[in-house]
FISE-347832 format. One record per residue: residue number from 1; z, y, x of N, C-alpha, C in turn. Coordinates in steps of 0.1 Angstrom, whole numbers, plus 5000, padded with zeros to 4 digits. Layout:
N
{NUM; {Z; Y; X}; {Z; Y; X}; {Z; Y; X}} ...
//
This chain:
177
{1; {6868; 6372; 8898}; {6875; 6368; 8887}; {6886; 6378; 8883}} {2; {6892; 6382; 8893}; {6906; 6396; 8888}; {6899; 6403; 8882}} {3; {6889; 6410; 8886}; {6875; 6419; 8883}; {6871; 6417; 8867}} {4; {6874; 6407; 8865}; {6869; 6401; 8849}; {6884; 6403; 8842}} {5; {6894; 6399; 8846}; {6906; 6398; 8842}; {6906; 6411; 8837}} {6; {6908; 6418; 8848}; {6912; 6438; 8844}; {6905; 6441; 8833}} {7; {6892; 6441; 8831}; {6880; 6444; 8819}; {6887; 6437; 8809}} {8; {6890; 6422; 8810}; {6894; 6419; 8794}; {6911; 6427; 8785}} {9; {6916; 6431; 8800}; {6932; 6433; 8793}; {6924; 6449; 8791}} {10; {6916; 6456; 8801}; {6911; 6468; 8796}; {6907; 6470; 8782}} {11; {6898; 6459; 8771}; {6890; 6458; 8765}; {6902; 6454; 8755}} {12; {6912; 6451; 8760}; {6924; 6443; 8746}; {6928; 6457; 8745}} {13; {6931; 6466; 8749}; {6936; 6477; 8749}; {6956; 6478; 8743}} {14; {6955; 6466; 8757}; {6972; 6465; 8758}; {6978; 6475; 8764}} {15; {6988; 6477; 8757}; {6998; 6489; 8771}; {7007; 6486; 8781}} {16; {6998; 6500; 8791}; {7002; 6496; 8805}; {7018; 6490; 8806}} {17; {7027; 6492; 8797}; {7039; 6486; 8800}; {7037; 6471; 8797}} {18; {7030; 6467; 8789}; {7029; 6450; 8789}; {7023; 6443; 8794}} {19; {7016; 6445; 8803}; {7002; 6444; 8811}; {7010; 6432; 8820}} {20; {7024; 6434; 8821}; {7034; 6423; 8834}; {7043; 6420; 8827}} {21; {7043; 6410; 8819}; {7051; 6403; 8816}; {7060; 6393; 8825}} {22; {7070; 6393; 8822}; {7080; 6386; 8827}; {7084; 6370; 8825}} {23; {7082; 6365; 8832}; {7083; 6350; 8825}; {7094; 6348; 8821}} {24; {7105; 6350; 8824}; {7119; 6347; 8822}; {7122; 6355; 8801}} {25; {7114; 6365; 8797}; {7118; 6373; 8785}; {7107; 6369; 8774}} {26; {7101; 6354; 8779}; {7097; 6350; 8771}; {7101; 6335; 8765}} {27; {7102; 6337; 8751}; {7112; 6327; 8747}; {7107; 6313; 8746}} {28; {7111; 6298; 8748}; {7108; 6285; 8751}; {7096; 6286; 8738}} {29; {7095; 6288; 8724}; {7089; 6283; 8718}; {7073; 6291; 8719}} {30; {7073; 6302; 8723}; {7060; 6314; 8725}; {7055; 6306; 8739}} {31; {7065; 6301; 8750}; {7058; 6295; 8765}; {7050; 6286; 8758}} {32; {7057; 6277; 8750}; {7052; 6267; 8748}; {7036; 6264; 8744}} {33; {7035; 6280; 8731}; {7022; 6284; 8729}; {7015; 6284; 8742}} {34; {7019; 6296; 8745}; {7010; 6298; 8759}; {7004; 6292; 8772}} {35; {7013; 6278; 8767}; {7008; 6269; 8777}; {6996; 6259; 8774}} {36; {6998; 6259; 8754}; {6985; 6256; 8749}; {6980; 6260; 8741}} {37; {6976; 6277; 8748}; {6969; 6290; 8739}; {6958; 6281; 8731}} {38; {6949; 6275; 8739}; {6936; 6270; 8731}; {6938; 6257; 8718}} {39; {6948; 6249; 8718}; {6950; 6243; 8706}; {6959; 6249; 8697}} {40; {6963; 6265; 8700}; {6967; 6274; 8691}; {6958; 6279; 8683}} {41; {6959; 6280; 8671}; {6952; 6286; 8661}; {6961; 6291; 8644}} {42; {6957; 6302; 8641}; {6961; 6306; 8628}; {6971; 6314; 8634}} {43; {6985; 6316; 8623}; {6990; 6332; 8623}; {7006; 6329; 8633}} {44; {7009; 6338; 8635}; {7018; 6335; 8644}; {7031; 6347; 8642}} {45; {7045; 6346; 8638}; {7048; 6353; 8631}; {7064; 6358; 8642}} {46; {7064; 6370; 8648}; {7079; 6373; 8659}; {7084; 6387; 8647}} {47; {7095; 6379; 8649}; {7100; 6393; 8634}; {7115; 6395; 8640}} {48; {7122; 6402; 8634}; {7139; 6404; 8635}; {7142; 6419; 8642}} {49; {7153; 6422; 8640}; {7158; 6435; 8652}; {7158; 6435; 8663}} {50; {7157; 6422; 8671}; {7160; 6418; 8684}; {7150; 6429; 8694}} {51; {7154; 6431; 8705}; {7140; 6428; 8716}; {7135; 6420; 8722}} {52; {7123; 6420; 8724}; {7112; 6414; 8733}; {7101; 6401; 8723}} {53; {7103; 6412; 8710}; {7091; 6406; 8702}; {7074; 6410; 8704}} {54; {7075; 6424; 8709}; {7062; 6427; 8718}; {7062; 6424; 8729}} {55; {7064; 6420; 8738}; {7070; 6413; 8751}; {7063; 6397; 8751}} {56; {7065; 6392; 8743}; {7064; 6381; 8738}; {7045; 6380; 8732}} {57; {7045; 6384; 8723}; {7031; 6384; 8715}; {7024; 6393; 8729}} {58; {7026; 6400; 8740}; {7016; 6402; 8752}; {7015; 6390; 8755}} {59; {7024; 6384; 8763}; {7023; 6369; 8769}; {7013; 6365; 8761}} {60; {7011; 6360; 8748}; {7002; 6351; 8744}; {6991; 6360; 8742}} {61; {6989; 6371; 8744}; {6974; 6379; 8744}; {6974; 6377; 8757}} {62; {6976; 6379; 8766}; {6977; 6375; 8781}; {6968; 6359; 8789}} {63; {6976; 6352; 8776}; {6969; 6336; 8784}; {6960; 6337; 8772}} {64; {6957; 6344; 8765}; {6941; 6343; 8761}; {6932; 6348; 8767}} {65; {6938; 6360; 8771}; {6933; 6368; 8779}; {6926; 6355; 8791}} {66; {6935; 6350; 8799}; {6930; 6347; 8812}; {6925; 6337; 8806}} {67; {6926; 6325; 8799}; {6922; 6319; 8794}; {6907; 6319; 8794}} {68; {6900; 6328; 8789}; {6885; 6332; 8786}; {6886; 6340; 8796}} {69; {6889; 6344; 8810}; {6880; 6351; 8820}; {6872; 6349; 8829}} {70; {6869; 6334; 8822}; {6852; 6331; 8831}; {6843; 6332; 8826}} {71; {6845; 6335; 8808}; {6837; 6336; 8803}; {6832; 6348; 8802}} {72; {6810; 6342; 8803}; {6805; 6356; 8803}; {6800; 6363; 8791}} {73; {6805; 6359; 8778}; {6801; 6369; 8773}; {6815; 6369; 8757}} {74; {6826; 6372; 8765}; {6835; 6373; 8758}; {6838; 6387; 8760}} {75; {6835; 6395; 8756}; {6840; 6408; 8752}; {6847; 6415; 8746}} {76; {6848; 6403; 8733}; {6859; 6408; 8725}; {6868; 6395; 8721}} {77; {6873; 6394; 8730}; {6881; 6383; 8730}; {6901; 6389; 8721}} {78; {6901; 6396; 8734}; {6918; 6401; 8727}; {6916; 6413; 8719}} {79; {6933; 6417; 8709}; {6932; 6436; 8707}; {6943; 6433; 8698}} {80; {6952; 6444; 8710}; {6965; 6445; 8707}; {6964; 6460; 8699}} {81; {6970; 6460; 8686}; {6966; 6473; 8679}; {6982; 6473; 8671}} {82; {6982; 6488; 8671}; {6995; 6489; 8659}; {6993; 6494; 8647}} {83; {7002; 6485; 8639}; {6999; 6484; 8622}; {7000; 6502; 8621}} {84; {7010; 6507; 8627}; {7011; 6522; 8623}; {6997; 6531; 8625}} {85; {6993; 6529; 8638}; {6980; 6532; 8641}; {6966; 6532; 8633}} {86; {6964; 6521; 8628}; {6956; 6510; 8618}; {6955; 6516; 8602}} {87; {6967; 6521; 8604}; {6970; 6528; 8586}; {6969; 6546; 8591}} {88; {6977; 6552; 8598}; {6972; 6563; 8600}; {6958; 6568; 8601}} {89; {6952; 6557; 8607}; {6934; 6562; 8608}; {6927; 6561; 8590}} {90; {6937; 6546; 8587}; {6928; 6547; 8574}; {6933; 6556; 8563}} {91; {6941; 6559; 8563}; {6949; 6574; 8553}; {6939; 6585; 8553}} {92; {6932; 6588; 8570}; {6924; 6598; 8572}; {6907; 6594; 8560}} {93; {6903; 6581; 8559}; {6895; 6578; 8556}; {6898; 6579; 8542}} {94; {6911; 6578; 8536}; {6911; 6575; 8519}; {6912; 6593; 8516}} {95; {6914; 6600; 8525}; {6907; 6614; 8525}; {6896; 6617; 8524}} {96; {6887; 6611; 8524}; {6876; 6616; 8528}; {6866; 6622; 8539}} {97; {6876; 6620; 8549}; {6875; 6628; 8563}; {6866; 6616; 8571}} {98; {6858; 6614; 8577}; {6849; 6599; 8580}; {6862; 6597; 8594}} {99; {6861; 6587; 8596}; {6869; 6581; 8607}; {6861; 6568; 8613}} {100; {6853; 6569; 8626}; {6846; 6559; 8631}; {6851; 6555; 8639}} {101; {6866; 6559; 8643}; {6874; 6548; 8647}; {6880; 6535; 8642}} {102; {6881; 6536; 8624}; {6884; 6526; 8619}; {6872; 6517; 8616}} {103; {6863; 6519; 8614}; {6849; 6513; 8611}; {6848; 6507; 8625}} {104; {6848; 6509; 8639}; {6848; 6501; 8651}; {6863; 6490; 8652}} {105; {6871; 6497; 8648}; {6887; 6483; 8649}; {6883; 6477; 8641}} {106; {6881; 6481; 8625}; {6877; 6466; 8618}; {6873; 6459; 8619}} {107; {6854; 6462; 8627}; {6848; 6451; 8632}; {6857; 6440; 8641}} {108; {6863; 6450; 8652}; {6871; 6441; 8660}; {6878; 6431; 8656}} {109; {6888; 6437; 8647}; {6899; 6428; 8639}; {6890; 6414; 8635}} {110; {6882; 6418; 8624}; {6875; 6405; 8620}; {6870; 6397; 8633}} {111; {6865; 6401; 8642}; {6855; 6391; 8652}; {6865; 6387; 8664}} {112; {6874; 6397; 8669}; {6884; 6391; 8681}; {6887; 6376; 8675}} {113; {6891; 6370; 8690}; {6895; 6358; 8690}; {6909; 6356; 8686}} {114; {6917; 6370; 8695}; {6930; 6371; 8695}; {6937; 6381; 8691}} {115; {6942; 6383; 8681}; {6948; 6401; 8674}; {6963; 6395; 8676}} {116; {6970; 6408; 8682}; {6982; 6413; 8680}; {6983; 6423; 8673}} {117; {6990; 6426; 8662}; {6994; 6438; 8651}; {7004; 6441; 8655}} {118; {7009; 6447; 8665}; {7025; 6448; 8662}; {7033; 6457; 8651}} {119; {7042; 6458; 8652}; {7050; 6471; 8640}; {7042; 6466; 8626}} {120; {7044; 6456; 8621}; {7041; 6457; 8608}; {7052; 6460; 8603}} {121; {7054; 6470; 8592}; {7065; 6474; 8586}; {7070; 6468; 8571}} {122; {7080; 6471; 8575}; {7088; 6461; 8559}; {7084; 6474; 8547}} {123; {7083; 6488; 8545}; {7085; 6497; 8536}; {7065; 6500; 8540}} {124; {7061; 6500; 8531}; {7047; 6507; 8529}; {7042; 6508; 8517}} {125; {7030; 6518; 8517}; {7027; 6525; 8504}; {7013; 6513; 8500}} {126; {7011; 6520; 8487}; {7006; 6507; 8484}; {6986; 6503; 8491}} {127; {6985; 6517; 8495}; {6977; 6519; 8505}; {6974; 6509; 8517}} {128; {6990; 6513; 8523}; {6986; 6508; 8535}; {6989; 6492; 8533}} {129; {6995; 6487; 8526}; {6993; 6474; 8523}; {6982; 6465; 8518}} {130; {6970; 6474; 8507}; {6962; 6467; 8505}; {6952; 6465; 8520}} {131; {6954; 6482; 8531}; {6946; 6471; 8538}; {6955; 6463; 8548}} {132; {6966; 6460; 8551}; {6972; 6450; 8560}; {6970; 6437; 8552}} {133; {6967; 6434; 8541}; {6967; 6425; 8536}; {6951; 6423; 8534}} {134; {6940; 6432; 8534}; {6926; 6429; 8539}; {6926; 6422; 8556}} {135; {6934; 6425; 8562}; {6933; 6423; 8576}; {6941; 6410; 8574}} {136; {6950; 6406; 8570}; {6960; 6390; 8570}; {6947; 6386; 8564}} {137; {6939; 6385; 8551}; {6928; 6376; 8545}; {6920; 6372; 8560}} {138; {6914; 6384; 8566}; {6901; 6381; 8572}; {6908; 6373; 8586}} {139; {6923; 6372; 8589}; {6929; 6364; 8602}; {6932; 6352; 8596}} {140; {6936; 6349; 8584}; {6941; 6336; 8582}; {6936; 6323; 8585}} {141; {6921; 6323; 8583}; {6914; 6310; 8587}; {6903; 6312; 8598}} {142; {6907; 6327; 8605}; {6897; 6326; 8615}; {6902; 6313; 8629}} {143; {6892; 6314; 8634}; {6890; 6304; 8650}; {6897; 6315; 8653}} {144; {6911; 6310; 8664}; {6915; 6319; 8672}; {6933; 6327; 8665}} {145; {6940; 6330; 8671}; {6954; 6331; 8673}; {6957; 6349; 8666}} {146; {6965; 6346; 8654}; {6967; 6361; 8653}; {6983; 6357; 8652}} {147; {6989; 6371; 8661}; {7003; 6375; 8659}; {7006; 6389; 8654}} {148; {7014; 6382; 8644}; {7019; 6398; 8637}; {7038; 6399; 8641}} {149; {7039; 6411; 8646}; {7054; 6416; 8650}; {7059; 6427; 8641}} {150; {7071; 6422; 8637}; {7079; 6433; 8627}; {7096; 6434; 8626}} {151; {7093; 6442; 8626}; {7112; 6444; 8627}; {7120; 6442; 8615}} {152; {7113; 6434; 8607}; {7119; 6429; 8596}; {7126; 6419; 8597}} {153; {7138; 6418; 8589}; {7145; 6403; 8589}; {7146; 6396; 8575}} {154; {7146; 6402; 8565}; {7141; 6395; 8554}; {7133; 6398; 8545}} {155; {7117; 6389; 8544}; {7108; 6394; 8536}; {7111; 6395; 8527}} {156; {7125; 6387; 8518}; {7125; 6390; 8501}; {7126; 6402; 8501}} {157; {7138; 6411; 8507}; {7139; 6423; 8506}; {7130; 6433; 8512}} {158; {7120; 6432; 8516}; {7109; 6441; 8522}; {7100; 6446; 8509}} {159; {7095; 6459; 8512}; {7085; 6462; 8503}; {7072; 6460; 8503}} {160; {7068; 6447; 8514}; {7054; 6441; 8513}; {7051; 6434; 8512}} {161; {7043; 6431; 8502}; {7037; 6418; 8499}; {7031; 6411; 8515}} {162; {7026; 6418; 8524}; {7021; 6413; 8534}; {7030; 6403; 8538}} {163; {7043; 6411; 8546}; {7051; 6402; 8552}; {7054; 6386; 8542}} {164; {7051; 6387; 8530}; {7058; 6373; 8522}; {7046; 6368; 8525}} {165; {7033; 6367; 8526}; {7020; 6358; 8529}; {7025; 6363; 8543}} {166; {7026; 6365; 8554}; {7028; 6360; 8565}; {7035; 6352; 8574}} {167; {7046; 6352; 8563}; {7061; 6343; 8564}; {7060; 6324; 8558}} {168; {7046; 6326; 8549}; {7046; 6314; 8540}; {7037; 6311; 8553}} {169; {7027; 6318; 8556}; {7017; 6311; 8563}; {7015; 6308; 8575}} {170; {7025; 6312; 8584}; {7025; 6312; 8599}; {7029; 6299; 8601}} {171; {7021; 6294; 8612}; {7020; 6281; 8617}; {7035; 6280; 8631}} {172; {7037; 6293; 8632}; {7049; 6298; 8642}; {7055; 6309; 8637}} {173; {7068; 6312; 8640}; {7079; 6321; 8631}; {7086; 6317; 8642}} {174; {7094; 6332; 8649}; {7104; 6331; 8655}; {7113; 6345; 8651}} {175; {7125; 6344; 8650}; {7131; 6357; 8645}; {7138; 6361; 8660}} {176; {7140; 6373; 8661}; {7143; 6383; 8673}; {7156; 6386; 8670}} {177; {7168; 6382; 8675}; {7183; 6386; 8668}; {7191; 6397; 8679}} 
//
């Protein structure tokens, strides 16, 4: 069973610094998810200056993670990815340049059970917004738990449409102070 555990946090492609979360740096309302990851569903929203908003959205890729580690043919269960990452590859692609790294995460994004985005950013071009906001469409009514993390504290004043459909639609919102 650990054996299966390793493979899935392998396959979430979480970083080795979050891989051990701390019980104590995780806040009452996120435990509370985590204690019932499986009747969680829809978007899930940790925003503010604070620390331990990625801290937090591991934890709940975590107990999904373990959650599905008997299962045998969950492969793509978690995937912890950053918004910066996600737009950098596709910048490469609105070049022209092929990028078959992005054409493999998208599939991911759409089919995972459990996506963490972290670093969505408040300032983006209009680029990288149309696709963070392809990526909020295809998470909004899927089966399964998406968290988006952003160091934003107020969507009016942000330059993304994303964050204001993230803010209306998250079933959980916690701000990081």
């Amino acid at each position: 069973m650990q054996e299966r555990m390793e493979r899935l946090i392998e396959l979430s492609e979480l970083p080795d610094y979050l891989r051990k979360v701390d019980v104590a740096h995780v806040t009452p309302g996120v435990q509370n998810i985590c204690n019932n990851i499986f009747s969680a569903n829809g978007i899930i929203y940790l925003y503010g200056v604070g620390v331990g908003k990625s801290t937090n959205a591991a934890a709940l890729l975590m107990s999904y993670l373990y959650g599905y580690r008997d299962c045998a043919t969950a492969d793509n269960v978690g995937l912890y990815l950053s918004a910066y990452d996600l737009c950098f590859h596709n910048n490469n692609r609105m070049r022209n340049q092929p990028d078959p790294w992005l054409t493999e995460y998208m599939h991911r994004i759409k089919t995972c059970k459990c996506l963490v985005l972290d670093d969505v950013f408040a300032t983006t071009t209009q680029q990288d917004d149309n696709l963070l906001n392809t990526v909020f469409g295809w998470r909004q009514h899927c089966k399964g738990v998406t968290v988006f993390v952003s160091g934003a504290t107020n969507v009016f004043e942000s330059a993304s449409r994303l964050l204001l459909r993230i803010d209306r639609s998250a079933k959980y919102k916690e701000e990081f102070r």
